[in-house]
C-alpha positions as CSV (number, residue, x, y, z in Angstrom):
1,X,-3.0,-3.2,-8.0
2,X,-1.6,-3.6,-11.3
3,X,1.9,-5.2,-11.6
4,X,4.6,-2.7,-13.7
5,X,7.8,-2.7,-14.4
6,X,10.6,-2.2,-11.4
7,X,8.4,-3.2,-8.9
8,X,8.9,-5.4,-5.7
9,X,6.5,-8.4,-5.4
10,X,6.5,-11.4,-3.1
11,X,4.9,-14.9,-3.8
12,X,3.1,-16.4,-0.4
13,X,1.9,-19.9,-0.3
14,X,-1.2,-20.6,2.2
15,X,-2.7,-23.9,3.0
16,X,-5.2,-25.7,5.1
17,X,-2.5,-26.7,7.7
18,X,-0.9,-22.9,8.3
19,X,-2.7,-20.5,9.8
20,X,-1.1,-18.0,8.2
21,X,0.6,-17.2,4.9
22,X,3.9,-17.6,4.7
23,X,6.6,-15.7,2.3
24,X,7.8,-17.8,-0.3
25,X,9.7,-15.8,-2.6
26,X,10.5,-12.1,-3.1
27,X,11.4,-10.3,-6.1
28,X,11.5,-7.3,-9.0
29,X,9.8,-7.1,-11.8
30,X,11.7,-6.7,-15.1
31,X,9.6,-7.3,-18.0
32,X,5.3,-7.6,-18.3
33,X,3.5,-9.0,-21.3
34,X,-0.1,-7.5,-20.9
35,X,-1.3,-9.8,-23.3
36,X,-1.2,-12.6,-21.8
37,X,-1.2,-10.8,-17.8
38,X,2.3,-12.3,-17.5
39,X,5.3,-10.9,-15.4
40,X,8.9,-11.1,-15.7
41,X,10.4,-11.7,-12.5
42,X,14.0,-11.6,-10.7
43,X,13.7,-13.4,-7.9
44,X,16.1,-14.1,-4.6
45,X,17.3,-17.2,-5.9
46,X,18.7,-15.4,-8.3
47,X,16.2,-16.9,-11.2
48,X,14.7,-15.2,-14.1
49,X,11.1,-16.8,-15.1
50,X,7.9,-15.5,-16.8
51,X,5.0,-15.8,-14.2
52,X,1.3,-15.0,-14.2
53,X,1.1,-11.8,-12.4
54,X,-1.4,-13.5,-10.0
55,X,1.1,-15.3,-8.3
56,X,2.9,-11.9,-7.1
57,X,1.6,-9.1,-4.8
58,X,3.0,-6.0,-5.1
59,X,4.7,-4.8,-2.3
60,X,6.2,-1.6,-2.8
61,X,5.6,0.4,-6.4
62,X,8.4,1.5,-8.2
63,X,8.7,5.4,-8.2
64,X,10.2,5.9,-11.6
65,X,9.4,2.8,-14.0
66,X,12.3,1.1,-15.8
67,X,12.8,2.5,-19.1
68,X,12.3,-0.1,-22.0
């Protein structure tokens, strides 16, 4: 699913020792550079960082994309 603009993503983290994944952060997407498949998230720590938009999964699509 492709990552735009006001959506809601969350980061898991998954490892040999859990047997299932585990929520690691949550958070909206304010910004993507397509050129280099990178995200501009605000997360619930209340930090603003460019990610690779691997790291997120979408979890709920925006119904009206953020305007520029």
């Amino acid at each position: 699913m492709k990552v735009e603009k006001g959506d809601l993503v969350a980061c898991y983290v998954m490892n040999s020792s859990m047997e299932t994944e585990a929520l690691m952060q949550y958070g909206i997407v304010l910004d993507t550079n397509p050129a280099l498949n990178d995200v501009l998230v605000l997360d619930n720590t209340g930090y603003l960082r460019w990610w690779n938009e691997k790291r997120w999964r979408v979890l709920q699509k925006t119904k009206k994309p953020l305007d520029s």
